[in-house]
N, C-alpha and C positions, 0 to 999 in steps of 0.2 A: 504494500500500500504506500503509494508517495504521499507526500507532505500536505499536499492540496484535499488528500481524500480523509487524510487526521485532521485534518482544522475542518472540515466540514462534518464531520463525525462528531469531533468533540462540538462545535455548535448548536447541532443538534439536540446532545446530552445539557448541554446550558439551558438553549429553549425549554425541552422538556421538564426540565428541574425549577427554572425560576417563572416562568409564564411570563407573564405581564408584568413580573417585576423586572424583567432582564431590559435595560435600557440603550446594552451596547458592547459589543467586545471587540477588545484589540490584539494584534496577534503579532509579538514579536520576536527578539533573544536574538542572538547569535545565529541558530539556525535560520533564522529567517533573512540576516544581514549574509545569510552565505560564507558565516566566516566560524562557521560551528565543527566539531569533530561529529564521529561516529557516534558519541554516547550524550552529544549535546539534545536538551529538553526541549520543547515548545513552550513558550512563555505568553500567557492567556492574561490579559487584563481583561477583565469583569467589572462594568457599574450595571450596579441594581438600584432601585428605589430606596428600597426599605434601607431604615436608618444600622444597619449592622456590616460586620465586615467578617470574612471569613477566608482559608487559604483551603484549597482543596485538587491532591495530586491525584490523577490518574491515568491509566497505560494504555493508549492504544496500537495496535499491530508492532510493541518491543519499544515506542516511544514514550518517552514520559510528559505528561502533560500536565505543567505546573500551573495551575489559575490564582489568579489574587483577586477577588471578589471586595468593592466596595461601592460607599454612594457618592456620590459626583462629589461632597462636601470634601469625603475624606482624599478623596486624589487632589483635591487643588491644597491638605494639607501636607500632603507625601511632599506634591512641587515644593511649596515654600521651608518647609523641615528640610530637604536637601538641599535644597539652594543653599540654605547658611551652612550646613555642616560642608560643604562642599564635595560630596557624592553624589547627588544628581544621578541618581539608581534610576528611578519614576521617569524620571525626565527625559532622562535616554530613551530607556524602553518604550513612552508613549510616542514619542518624537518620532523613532526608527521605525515604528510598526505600521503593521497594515488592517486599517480598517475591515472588520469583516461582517459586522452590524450593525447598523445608526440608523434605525428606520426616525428620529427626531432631530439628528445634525448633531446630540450631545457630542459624541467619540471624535468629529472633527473640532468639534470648538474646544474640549479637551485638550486634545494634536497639538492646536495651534498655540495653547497656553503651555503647552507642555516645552515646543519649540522654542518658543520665547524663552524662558526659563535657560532651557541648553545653549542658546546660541549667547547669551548675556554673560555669562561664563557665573564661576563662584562670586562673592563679596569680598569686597577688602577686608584683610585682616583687620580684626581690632585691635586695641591697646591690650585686654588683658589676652587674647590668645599668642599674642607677640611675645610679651613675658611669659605664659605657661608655656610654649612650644621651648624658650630657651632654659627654663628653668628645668624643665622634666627629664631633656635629655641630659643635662648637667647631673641630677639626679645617677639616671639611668648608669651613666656612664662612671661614677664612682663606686655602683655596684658592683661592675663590670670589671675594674679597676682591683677591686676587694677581694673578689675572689677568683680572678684568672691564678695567682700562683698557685695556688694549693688545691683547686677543684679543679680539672679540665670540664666535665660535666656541666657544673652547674653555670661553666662563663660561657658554653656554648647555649646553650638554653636561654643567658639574657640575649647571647647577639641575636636570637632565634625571635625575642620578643623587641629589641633595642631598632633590630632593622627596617620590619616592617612600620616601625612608628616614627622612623625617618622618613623613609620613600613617600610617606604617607604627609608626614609636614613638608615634603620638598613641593608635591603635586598642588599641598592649598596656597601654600606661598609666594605659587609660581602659576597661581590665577588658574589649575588647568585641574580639569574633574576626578576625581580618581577613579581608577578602574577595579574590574575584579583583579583580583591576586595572582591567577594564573597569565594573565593578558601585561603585568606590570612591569617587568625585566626586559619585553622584547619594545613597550611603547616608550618606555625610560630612555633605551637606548639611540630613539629618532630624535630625540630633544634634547637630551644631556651624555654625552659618552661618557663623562668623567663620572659621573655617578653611579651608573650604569654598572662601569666596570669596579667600582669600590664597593660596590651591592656584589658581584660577584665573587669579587674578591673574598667577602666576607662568608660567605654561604661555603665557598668553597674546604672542603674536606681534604684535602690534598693539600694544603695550604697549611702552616705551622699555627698555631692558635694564635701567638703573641703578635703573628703578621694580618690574622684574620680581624682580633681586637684592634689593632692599627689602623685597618680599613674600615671598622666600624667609626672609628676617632677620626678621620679624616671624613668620611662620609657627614659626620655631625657636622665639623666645621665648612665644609664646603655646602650642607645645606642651612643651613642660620648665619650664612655671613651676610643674605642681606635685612637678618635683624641686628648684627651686630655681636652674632658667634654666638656661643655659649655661655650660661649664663656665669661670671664669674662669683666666686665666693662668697664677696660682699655684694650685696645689693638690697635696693629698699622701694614699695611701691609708695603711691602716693594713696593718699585716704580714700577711701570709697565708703561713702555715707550708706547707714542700713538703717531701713526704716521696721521699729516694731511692728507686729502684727497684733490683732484684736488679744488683749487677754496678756501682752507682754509689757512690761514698761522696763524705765533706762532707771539706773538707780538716781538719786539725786545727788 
C-alpha cells in the first residue's frame, strides 16, 4: 500500500471516529517532505471542535501513524509556546504539510499562521536567558571538570548531557529553529563547520577523554562568545522586582 492509500485510510478512520467534530486534518513529517527513512511515521495533525486534546498512534499496512488531535484554540497555542522557546515543532509540521481536509478553510488559515510563525524565525534572546544560557554551562562545565580525573564514566555521561545543551543554545542564539536530534550534526554542519566538528569531536569514542572534555570546553566558548563567553566566577544580576500573590505579604 503506498503513502496516498495510508493517508486516505487513516482519514477515513478520523471521519468515522470524530463525525462532525472533525474540522480538519493535516498530513505531514518527514515522510511527506520526502526526506524520511524506511521506518519514518506519518504525522497527522487533527482539529476537532470539542474543547479537548488527545494523541492517538496507529499502524497501517507496517506504517505508523502518529495523530495529535486538538481544537483550533490549542494549535494557535502550540505556535506561540514555540515560537518563544525557539523549536517551532507545530510550526514546521503545519507549515510543511498537506492539507487533506478543510471542508470550512480552518487547516488553510491555520497553514498560513503557522507559516508566519516559521518564516519570522525564533525571538530575541532576552536578558535573563542570556545570563542563564552562560551561567548553566559554566555550571555544567565545573562538573565536568570535577570528575573527569577519577570517573571516566560519569564525565562521559555529562558531555552526553553538556553537548546537547550546547548545540541546542548555539541554534537559539543564532536566531535559527532547532531541529530533531537525529537531523542536528548533519544541518550544524551547513552553517557552522567549526562547531560541527567540536560536537564531533566530543561524541567521538576513539578520541582520549581529556581531548573529548577539551572539545566540549571549546564548543562552550565558541558558542557564548557572542554573549560574552562563559559565565565567569564572579558575577551579579540586577534586581528583579516580585510581586506577592493573594495571601502572601513582605515583612515590614
Amino acid at each position: 500500500m503506498n503513502d496516498h492509500a495510508i493517508i486516505e485510510q487513516a482519514v477515513e478512520r478520523l471521519k468515522s471516529e470524530f463525525g462532525s467534530d472533525l474540522l480538519g486534518v493535516l498530513v505531514g513529517g518527514s515522510r511527506i517532505r520526502s526526506e524520511g527513512d524506511p521506518h519514518s511515521d506519518l504525522d497527522i495533525v487533527v482539529v476537532v471542535e470539542r474543547p479537548c486534546r488527545k494523541r492517538w498512534n496507529f499502524v497501517i499496512d507496517g506504517v505508523e501513524v502518529e495523530t495529535l488531535i486538538n481544537p483550533p484554540f490549542q494549535m494557535r497555542r502550540y505556535f506561540e509556546e514555540e515560537r518563544r522557546d525557539g523549536r517551532g515543532v507545530m510550526p514546521h509540521l503545519c507549515s510543511t504539510a498537506q492539507i487533506i481536509f478543510d471542508p470550512q478553510g480552518l487547516m488553510a488559515t491555520l497553514q498560513a499562521e503557522a507559516r508566519a510563525v516559521w518564516d519570522a524565525g525564533p525571538p530575541p534572546l532576552l536578558e535573563r536567558d542570556r545570563w542563564q544560557f552562560r551561567y548553566y554551562a559554566a555550571d555544567a562545565l565545573r562538573d565536568l571538570a570535577d570528575v573527569q580525573p577519577s570517573d571516566k564514566e560519569r564525565a562521559m555521561f555529562l558531555i552526553g548531557l553538556i553537548l546537547p545543551m550546547l548545540i541546542n543554545r548555539h541554534y537559539r542564539i543564532s536566531g535559527r529553529w532547532l531541529l530533531k536530534p537525529k537531523r542536528l550534526f548533519h544541518d550544524l554542519e551547513t552553517w557552522d563547520v567549526d562547531a560541527a566538528r567540536l560536537a564531533r569531536q566530543a561524541c567521538n569514542d576513539k578520541v582520549a577523554l581529556s581531548d573529548r572534555c577539551a572539545a566540549v570546553r571549546a564548543m562552550a566558548d565558541h558558542v557564548l562568545a557572542p554573549l560574552g563567553g562563559i559565565m565567569p566566577m564572579e558575577w551579579n544580576t540586577d534586581w528583579e522586582i516580585l510581586e506577592p500573590t493573594d495571601g502572601e505579604s513582605s515583612p515590614v
